[in-house]
VEXDREN-2710 file (C-alpha; in Angstrom, 1 decimal):
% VEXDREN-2710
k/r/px/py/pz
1/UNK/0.5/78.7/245.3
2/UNK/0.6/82.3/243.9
3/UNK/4.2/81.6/242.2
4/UNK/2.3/78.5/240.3
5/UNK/-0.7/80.5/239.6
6/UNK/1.2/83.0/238.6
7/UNK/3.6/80.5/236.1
8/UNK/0.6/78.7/235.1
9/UNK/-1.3/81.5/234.0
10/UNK/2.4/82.7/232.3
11/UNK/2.4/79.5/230.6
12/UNK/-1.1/79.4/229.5
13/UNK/-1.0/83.1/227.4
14/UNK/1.9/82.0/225.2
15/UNK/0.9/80.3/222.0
16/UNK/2.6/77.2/221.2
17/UNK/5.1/76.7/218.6
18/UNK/3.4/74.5/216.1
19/UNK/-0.1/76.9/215.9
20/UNK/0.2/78.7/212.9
21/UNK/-2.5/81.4/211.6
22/UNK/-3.7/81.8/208.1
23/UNK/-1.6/84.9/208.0
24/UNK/1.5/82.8/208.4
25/UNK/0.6/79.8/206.2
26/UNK/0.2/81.9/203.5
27/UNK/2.7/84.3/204.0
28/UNK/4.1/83.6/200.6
29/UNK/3.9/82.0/197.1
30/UNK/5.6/78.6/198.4
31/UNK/3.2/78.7/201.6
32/UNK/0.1/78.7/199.3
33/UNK/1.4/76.2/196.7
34/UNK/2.1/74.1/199.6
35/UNK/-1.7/74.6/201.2
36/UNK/-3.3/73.9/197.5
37/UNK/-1.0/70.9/197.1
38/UNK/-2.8/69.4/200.6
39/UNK/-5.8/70.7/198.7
40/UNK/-5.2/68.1/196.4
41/UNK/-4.0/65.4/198.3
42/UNK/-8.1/64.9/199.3
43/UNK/-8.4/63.3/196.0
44/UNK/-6.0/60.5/196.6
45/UNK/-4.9/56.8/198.0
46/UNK/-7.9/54.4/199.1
47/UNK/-10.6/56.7/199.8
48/UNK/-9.7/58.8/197.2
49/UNK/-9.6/58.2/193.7
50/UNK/-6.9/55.5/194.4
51/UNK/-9.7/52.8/195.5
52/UNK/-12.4/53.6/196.8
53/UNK/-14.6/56.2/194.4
54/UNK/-14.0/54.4/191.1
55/UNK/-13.9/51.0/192.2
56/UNK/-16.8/50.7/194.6
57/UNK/-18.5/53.9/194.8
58/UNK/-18.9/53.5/191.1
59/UNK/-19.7/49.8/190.0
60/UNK/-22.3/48.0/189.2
61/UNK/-23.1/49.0/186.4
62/UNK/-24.0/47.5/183.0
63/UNK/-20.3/47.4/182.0
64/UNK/-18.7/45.8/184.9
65/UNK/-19.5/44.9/188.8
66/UNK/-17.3/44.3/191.6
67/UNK/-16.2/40.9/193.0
68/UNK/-19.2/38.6/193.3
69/UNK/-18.7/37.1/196.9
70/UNK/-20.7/40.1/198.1
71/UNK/-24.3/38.4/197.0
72/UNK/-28.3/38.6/197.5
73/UNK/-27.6/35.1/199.2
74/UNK/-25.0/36.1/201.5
75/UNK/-26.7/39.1/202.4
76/UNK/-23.5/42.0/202.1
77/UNK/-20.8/42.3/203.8
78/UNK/-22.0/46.1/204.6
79/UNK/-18.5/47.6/204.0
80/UNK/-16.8/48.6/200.5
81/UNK/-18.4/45.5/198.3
82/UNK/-22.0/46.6/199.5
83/UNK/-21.5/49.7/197.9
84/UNK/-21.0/47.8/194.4
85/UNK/-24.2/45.7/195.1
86/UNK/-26.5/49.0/196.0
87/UNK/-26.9/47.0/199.7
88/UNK/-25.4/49.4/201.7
89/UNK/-26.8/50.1/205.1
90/UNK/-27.4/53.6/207.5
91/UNK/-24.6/51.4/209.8
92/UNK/-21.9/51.1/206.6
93/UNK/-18.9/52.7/208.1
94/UNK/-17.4/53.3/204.7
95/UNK/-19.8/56.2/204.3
96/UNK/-18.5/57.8/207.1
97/UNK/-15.0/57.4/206.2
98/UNK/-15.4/58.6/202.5
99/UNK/-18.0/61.9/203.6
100/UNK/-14.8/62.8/206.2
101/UNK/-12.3/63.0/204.1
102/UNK/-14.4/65.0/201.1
103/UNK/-14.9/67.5/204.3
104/UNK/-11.8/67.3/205.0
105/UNK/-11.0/68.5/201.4
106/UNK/-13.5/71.0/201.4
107/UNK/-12.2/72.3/204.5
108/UNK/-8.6/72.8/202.7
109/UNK/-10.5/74.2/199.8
110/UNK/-12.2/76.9/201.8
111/UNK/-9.2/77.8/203.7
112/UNK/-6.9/78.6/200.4
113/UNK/-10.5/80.2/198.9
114/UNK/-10.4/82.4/201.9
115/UNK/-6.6/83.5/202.3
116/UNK/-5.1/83.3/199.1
117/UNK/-7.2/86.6/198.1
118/UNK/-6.6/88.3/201.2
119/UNK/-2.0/87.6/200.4
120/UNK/-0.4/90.9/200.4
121/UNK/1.6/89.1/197.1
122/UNK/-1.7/89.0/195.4
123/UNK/-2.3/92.3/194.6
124/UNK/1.1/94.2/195.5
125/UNK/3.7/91.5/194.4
126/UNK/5.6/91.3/191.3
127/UNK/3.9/90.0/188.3
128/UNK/5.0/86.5/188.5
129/UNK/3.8/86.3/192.5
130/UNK/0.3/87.4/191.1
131/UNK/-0.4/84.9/188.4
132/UNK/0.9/82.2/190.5
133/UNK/-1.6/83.3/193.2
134/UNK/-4.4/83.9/191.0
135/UNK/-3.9/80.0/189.5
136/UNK/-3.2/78.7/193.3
137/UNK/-6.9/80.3/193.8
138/UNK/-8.2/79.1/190.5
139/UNK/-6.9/75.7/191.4
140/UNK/-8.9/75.6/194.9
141/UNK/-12.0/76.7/193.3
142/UNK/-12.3/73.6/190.9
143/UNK/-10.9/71.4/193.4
144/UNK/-14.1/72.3/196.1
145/UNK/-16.0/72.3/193.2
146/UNK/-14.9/68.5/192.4
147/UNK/-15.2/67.5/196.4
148/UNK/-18.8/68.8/196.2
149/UNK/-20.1/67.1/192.9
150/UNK/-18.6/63.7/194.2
151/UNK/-20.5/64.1/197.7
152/UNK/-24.0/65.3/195.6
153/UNK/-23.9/62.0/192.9
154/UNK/-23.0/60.2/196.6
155/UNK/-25.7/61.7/199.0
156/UNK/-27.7/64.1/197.0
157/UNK/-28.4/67.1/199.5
158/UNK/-25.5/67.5/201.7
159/UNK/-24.1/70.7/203.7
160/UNK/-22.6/73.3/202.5
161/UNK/-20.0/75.0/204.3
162/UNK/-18.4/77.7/201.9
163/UNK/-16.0/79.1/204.9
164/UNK/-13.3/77.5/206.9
165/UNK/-14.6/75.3/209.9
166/UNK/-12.7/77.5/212.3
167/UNK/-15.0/80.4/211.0
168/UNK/-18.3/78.9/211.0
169/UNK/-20.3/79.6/213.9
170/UNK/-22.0/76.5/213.7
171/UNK/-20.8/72.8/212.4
172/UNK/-23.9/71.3/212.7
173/UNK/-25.4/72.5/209.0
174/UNK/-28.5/71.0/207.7
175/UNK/-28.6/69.6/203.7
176/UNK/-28.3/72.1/201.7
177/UNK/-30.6/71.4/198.4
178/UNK/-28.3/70.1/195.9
179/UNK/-29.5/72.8/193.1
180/UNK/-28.1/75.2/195.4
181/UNK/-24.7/73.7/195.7
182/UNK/-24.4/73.1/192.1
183/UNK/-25.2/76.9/191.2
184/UNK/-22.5/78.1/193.5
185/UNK/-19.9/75.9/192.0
186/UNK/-20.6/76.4/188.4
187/UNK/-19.9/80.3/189.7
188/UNK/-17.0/79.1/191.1
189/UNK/-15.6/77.5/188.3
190/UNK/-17.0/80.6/186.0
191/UNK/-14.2/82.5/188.1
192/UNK/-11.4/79.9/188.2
193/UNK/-12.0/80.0/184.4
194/UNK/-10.9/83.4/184.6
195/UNK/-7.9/82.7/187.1
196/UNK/-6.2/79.9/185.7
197/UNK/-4.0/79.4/182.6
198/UNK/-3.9/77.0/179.6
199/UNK/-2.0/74.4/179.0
200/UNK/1.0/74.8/177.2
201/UNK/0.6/79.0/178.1
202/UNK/4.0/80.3/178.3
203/UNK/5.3/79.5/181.5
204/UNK/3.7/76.8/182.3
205/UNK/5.2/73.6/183.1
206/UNK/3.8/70.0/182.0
207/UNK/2.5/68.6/185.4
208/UNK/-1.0/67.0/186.8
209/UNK/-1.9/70.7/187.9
210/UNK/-5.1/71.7/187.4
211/UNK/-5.2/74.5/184.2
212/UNK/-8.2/75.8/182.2
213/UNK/-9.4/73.2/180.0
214/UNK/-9.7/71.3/183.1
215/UNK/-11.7/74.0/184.9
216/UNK/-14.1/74.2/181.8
217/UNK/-14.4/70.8/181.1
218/UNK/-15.4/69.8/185.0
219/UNK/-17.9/72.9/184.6
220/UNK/-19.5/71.4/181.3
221/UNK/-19.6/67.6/183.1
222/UNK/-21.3/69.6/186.1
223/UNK/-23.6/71.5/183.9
224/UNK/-24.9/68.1/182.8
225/UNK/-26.1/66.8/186.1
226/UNK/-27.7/70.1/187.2
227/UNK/-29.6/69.8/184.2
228/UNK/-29.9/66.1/184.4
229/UNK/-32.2/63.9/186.1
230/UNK/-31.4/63.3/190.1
231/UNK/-33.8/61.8/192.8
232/UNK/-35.7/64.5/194.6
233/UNK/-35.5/63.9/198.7
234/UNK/-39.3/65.2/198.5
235/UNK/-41.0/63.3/195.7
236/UNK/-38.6/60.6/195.9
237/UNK/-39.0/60.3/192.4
238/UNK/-36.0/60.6/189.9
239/UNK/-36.4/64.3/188.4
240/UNK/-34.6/66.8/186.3
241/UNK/-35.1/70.7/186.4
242/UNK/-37.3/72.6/184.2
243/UNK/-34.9/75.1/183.0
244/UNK/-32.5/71.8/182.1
245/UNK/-31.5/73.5/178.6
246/UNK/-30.0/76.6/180.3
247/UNK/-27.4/74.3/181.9
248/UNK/-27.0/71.9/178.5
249/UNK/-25.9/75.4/177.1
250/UNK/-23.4/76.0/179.7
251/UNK/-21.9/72.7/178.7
252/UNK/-21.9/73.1/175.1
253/UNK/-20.2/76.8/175.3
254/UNK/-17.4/75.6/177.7
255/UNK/-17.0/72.4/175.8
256/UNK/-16.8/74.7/172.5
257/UNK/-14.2/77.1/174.0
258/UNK/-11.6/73.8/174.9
259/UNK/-12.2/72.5/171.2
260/UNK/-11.6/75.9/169.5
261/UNK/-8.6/76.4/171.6
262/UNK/-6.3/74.3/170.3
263/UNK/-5.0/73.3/173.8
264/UNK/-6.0/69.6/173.5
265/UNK/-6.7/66.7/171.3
266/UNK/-6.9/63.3/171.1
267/UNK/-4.6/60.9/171.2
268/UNK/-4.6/59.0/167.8
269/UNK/-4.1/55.8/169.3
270/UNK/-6.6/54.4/172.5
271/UNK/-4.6/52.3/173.6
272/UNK/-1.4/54.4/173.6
273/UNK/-3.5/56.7/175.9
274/UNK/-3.6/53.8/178.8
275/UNK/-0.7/51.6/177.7
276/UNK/2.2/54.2/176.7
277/UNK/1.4/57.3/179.2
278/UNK/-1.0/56.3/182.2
279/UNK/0.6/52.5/182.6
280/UNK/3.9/53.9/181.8
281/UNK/3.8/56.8/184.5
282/UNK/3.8/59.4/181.6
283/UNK/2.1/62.5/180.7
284/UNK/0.1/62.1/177.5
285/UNK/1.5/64.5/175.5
286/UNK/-1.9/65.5/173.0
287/UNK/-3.2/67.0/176.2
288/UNK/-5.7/64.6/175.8
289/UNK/-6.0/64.3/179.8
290/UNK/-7.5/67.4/181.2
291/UNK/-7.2/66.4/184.4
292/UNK/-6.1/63.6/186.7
293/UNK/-5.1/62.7/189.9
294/UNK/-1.7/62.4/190.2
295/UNK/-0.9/58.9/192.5
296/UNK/2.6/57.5/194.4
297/UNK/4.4/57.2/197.0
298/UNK/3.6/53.6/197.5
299/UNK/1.1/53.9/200.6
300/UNK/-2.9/53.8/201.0
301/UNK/-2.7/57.6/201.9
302/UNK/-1.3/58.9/198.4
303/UNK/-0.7/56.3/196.2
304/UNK/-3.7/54.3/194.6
305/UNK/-4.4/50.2/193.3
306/UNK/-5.0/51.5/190.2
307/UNK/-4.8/48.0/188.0
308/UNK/-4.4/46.0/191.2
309/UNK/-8.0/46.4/191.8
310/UNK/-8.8/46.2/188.3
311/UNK/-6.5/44.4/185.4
312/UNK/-5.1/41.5/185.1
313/UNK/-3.6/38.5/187.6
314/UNK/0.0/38.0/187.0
315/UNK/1.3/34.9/188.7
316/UNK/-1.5/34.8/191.1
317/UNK/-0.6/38.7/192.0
318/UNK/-3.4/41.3/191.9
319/UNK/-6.9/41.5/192.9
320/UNK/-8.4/41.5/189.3
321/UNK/-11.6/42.5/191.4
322/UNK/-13.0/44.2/188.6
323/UNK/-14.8/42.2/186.5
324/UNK/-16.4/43.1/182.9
325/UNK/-20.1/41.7/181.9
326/UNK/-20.2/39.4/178.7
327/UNK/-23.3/41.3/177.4
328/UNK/-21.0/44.3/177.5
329/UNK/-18.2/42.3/176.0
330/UNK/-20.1/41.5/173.7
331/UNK/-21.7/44.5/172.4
332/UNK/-18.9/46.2/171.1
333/UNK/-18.8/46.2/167.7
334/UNK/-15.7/42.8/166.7
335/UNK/-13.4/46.0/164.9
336/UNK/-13.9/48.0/167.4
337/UNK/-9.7/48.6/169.1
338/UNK/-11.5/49.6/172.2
339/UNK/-12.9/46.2/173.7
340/UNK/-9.8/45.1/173.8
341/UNK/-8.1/47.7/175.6
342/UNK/-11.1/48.1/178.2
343/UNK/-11.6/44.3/178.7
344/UNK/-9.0/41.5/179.1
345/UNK/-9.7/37.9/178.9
346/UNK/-6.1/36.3/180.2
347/UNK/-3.6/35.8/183.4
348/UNK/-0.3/35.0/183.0
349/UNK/0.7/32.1/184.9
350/UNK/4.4/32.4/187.0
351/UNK/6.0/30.9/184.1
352/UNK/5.3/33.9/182.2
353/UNK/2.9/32.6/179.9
354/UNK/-0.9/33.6/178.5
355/UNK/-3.4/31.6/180.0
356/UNK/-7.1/31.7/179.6
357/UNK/-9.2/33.6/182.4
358/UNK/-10.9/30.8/184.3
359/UNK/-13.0/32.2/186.7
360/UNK/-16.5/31.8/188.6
361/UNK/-17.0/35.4/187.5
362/UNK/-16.4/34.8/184.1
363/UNK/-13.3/35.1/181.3
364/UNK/-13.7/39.1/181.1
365/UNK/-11.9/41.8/183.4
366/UNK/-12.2/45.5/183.3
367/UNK/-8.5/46.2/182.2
368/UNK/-7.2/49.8/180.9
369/UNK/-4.7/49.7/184.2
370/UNK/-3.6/45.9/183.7
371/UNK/-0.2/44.5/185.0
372/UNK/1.7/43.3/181.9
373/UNK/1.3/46.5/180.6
374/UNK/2.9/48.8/184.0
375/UNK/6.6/50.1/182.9
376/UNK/8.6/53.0/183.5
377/UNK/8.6/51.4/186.3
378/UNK/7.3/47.9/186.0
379/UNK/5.2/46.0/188.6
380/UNK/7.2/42.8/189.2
381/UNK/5.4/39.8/188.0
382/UNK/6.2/38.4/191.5
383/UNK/4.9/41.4/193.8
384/UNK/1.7/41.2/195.2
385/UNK/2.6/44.9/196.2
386/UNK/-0.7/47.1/195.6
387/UNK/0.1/50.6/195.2
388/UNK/1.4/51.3/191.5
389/UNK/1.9/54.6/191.5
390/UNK/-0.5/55.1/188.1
391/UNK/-2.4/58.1/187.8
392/UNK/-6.2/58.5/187.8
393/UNK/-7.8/59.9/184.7
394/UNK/-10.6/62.4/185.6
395/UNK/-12.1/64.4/182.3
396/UNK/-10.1/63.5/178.7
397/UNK/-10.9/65.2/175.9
398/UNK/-12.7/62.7/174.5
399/UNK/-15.2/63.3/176.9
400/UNK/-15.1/66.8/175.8
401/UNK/-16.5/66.0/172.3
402/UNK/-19.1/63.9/173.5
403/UNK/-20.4/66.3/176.3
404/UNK/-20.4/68.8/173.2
405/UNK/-22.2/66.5/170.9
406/UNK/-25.1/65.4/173.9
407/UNK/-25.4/69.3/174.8
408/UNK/-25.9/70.3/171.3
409/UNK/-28.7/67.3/170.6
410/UNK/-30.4/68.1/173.6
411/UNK/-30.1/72.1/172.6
412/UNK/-31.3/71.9/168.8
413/UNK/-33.5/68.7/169.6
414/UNK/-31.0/67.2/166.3
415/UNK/-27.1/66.8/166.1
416/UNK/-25.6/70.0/164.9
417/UNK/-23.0/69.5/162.2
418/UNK/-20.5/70.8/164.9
419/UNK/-21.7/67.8/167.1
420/UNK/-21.8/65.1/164.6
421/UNK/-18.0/66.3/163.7
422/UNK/-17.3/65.9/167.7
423/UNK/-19.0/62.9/167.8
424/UNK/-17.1/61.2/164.4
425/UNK/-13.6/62.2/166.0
426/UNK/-14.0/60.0/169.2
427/UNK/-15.7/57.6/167.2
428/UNK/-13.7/56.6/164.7
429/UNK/-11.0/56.6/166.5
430/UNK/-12.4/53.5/167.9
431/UNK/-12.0/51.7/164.3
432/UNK/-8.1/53.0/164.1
433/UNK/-9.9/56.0/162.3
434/UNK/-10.6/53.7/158.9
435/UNK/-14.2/55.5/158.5
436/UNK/-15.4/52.5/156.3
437/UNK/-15.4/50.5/159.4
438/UNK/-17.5/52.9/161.6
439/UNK/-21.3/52.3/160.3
440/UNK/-23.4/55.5/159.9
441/UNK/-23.8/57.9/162.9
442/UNK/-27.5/58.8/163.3
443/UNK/-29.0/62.5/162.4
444/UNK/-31.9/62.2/164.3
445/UNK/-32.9/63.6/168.2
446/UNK/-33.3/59.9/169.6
447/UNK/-30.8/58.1/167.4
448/UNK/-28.2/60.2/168.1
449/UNK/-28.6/60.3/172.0
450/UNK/-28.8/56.0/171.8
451/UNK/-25.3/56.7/170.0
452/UNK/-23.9/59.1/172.7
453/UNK/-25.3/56.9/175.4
454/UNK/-23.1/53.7/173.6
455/UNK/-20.6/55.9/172.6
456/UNK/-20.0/56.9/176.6
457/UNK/-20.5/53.2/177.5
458/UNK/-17.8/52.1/175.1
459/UNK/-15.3/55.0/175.4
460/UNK/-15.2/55.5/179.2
461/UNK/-15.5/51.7/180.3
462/UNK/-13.8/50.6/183.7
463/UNK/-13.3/55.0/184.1
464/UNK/-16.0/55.3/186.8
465/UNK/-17.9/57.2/184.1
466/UNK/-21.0/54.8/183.2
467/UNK/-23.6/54.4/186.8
468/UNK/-23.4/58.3/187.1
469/UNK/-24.2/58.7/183.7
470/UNK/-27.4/56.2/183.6
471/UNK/-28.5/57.8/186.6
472/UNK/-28.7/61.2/184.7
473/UNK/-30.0/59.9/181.6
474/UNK/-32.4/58.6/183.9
475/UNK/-31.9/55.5/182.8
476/UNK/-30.4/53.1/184.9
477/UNK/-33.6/51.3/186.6
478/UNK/-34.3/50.3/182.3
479/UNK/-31.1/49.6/181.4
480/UNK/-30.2/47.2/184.6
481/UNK/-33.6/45.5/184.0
482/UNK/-32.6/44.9/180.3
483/UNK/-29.0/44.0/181.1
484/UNK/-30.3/41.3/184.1
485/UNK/-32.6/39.8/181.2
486/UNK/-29.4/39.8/178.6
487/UNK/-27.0/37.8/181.4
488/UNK/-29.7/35.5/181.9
489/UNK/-29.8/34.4/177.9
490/UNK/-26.2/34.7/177.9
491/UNK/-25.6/32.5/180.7
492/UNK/-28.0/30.0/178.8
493/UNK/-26.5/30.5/175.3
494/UNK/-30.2/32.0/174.4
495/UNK/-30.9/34.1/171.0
496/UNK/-28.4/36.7/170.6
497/UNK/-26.1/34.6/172.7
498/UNK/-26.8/31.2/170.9
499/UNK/-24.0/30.8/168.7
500/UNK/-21.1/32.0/170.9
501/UNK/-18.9/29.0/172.6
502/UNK/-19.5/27.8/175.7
503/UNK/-15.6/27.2/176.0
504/UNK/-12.5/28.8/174.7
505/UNK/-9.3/27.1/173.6
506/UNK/-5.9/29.1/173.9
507/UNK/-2.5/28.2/173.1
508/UNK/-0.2/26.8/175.7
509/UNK/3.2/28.4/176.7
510/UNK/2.8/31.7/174.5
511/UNK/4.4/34.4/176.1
512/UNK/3.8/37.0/173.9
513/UNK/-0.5/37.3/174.3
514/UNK/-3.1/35.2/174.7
515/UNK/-3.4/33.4/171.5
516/UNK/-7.1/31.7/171.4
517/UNK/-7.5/28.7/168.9
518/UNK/-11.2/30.3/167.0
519/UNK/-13.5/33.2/167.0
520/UNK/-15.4/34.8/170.2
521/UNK/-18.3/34.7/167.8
522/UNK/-18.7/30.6/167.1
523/UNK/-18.7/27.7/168.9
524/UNK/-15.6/25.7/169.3
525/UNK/-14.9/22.1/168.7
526/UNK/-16.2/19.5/172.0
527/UNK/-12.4/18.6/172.2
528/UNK/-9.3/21.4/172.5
529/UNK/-6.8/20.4/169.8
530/UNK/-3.1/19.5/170.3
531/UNK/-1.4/22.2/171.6
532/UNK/-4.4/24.2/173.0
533/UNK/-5.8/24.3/177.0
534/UNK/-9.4/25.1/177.7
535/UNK/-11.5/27.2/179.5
536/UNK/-14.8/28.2/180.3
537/UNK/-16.3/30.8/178.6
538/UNK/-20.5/31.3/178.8
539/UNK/-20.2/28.1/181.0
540/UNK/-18.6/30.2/183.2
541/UNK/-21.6/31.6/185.0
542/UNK/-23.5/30.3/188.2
543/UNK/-27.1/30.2/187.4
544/UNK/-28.0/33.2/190.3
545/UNK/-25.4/35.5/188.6
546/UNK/-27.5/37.4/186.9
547/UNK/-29.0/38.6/190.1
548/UNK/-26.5/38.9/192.1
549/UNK/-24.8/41.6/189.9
550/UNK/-26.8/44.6/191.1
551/UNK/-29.3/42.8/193.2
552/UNK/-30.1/44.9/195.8
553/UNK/-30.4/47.9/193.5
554/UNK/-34.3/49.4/194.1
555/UNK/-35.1/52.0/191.5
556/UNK/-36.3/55.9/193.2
557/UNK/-34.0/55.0/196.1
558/UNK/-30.8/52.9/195.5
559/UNK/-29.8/56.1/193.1
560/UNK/-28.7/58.1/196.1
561/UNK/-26.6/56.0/199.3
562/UNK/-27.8/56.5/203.3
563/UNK/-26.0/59.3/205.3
564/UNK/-23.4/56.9/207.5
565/UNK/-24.0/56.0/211.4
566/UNK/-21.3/58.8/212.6
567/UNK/-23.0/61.3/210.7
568/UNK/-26.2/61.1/212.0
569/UNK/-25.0/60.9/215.2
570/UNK/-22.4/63.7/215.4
571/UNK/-25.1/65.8/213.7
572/UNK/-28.6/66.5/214.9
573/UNK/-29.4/68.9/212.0
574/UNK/-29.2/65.7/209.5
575/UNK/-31.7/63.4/208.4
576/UNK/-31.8/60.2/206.7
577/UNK/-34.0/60.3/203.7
578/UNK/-34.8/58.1/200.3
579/UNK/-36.3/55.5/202.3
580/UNK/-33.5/54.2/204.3
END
């Protein structure tokens, strides 16, 4: 017994071989590049911004909504579709699964926060070793700060743990008020502005790393919500700060330091944006992406269904799950190249040819990721395989110059001549930048902010962009009542809608586009002619669509989703709130 005692007790003092210490895992440059890399690796596959954020997390809203079979009649399915329909209950197990892994990430985070400063390298190695440390810390920064601003548009109040897990001397942390979380990561960001490098600094290699612009231009798009409107756990009343202009003037300065740097521009072509870099599995190369989240591997862990999801069917192949609204179709101006980059209106059938969309959720799909347009590689028109191995676009820069325009309305209470100019450059780009196409941009306080919030709507459609921006405008509960109204007339061909066509006609066997026989704007003939197939178009709608898209959203609580079942239960320090 004492010999086994003895070789037990031997046993149990030596530490085994696969527990590493901070001081080992970052022990070098490669060590910490590999630690922020996991760091990264939060943001992707399903849960990540491969599926589940931008798809789900982020619809309905007056642009698009999710598949319909999720419906006020069939009462939810309480998992991912729920979340599109503003259903969601305290027992939705896909809140649990999404707060896990954004802890997860934080967790990462707060471990590279904690040990990169503390490297030998970082203030004793050569000159190269330091500035790759000081981005690798840079990098960690922004990418907590990006974990947290997801989990506070998600939850509102949330904890806030700022060291690693191992360190804290309790895991069961109580909400922290969001205001709070917000001001420590603009701080954070502050520094990692001061950390990280440009792009296209000397040295420094064309990748999906996270550089300066990016750090800036995620601090301006935070700025915005802390000064933006957000529902209050108290009042339970959608509010914004008093001091909201301090934070609309931390937007407008780091917005103004990415224009005047010369880093980044936009693309002059939309559609080469989406079709010739993200759907080709290229960089852009005007640095008009600031930051994005690089996807492959072919797996629900890193990879992501961008444009399986979303985009268009291709002999049957892809979920084309994403669909667009008419009324948003439809408000575009007719010049205007975007509509038809954002929304699709075709499949193409396993002969390879352009059919029309026919469809109980209409002829319109969200499509900026779509199928025919994947290359370098191409997905096969035959594979149903989902993972595509295209990149998630997080801040561009067009987003840039209209963060600067709003911040600078807001500011002066009238666009600036700077924000006008910011403004213009995004927008007529839309119209192939022929300025006689364009209309007038307003000078007013109110017209102006009407054209940002259209502007946003019509730039950023099917990006994930467009809920979180109604909801700190403060006006999603208006706009979803106006839009429910709008589907309703437009499902009944009412005034605005009257003199649109109730079918469609396209040409059969084209297999170069979807070649439709008259305008979007007039009806069509009661008979196709020769030559031409037809589908439905404003007949395409059930008459309980217009309340199903959004239906159980409930204004001064659906703005913020319930903490999920495990997290209650696994903490006692955390309380459900908004009602649910």
């Amino acid at each position: 017994m004492a010999i086994s005692f003895y070789s037990c007790k031997k046993f149990l003092t030596l530490s085994p071989n696969s527990a590493f210490d901070e001081a080992y895992v970052f022990g070098s440059v490669n060590d910490a590049y590999s630690a922020v890399i996991g760091t990264y690796a939060t943001l992707t596959g399903d849960r990540g911004y491969g599926g589940r954020i931008q798809y789900y997390f982020s619809n309905d809203c007056d642009e698009s909504y999710c598949n319909a079979s999720n419906t006020i009649t069939i009462g939810g399915d309480n998992g991912p579709k729920a979340l599109c329909r503003y259903n969601a209950l305290a027992t939705n197990t896909e809140l649990d699964a999404e707060w896990n892994i954004y802890y997860a990430g934080i967790d990462r985070a707060n471990h590279c926060i904690k040990s990169i400063p503390q490297m030998h390298l970082y203030t004793n190695g050569s000159e190269s070793d330091k500035a790759s440390l000081r981005r690798l810390y840079g990098e960690a920064l922004t990418l907590r700060a990006q974990f947290y601003f997801d989990l506070i548009k998600f939850w509102g109040d949330v904890p806030a743990p700022y060291i690693p897990s191992v360190d804290q001397p309790d895991l069961n942390l109580p909400a922290t008020n969001r205001d709070s979380i917000y001001d420590h990561i603009l701080n954070d960001l502050a520094l990692a502005d001061t950390l990280l490098p440009w792009r296209g600094d000397p040295g420094v290699t064309a990748d999906e790393r996270i550089t300066k612009g990016a750090a800036k231009a995620l601090r301006a798009r935070i700025a915005l919500f802390r000064g933006g409107y957000s529902l209050r756990a108290a009042s339970k009343q959608m509010e914004r700060p008093a001091d909201y202009l301090k934070y609309y003037q931390i937007a407008s300065d780091e917005c103004n330091d990415i224009i005047n740097s010369g880093k980044h521009h936009l693309n002059p072509s939309f559609q080469a944006v989406f079709k010739d870099n993200l759907d080709a599995h290229r960089l852009e190369p005007n640095g008009e992406i600031l930051f994005q989240v690089g996807l492959s591997g072919g797996t629900g862990v890193s990879d992501g269904r961008v444009g399986f999801i979303d985009g268009i069917r291709v002999n049957g192949n892809g979920m084309g799950s994403d669909w667009a609204l008419p009324t948003y179709f439809y408000k575009f101006d007719s010049l205007d190249v975007r509509r038809d980059v954002t929304i699709a209106s075709y499949a193409i059938n396993g002969s390879g040819y352009y059919t029309g969309l026919a469809s109980v959720y209409g002829p319109f799909v969200m499509a900026k990721f779509r199928r025919d347009w994947h290359s370098n590689p191409a997905t096969p028109a035959n594979s149903n395989f989902a993972y595509t191995g295209i990149s998630w676009p997080m801040i561009r820069y067009s987003d840039v110059l209209l963060m600067f325009a709003e911040a600078e309305n807001e500011i002066h209470h009238a666009p600036t001549a700077a924000a006008l100019d910011a403004f213009k450059q995004v927008h007529v780009r839309g119209f192939n930048g022929d300025e006689s196409q364009m209309g007038a941009i307003p000078s007013d306080y109110a017209g102006f902010f009407t054209a940002i919030t259209d502007e946003r709507m019509f730039e950023f459609g099917g990006e994930g962009l467009r809920k979180w921006d109604l909801i700190r405008w403060n006006l999603i509960s208006t706009v979803f009542s106006e839009t429910r109204v709008n589907l309703a007339k437009f499902r009944k061909l009412e005034a605005p809608y009257n003199n649109l066509p109730a079918k469609m006609y396209y040409l059969n066997n084209s297999a170069t586009g979807i070649v439709y026989y008259s305008s979007y704007y007039q009806p069509t003939p009661a008979t196709p002619p020769a030559g031409y197939s037809s589908v439905n178009w404003a007949s395409s709608y059930l008459n309980n669509f217009e309340n199903d898209w959004a239906g159980s959203f409930v204004p001064n609580q659906r703005e913020i989703l319930p903490y999920g079942p495990q997290t209650l239960s696994s903490n006692p320090n955390l309380h459900q709130g908004y009602g649910y």
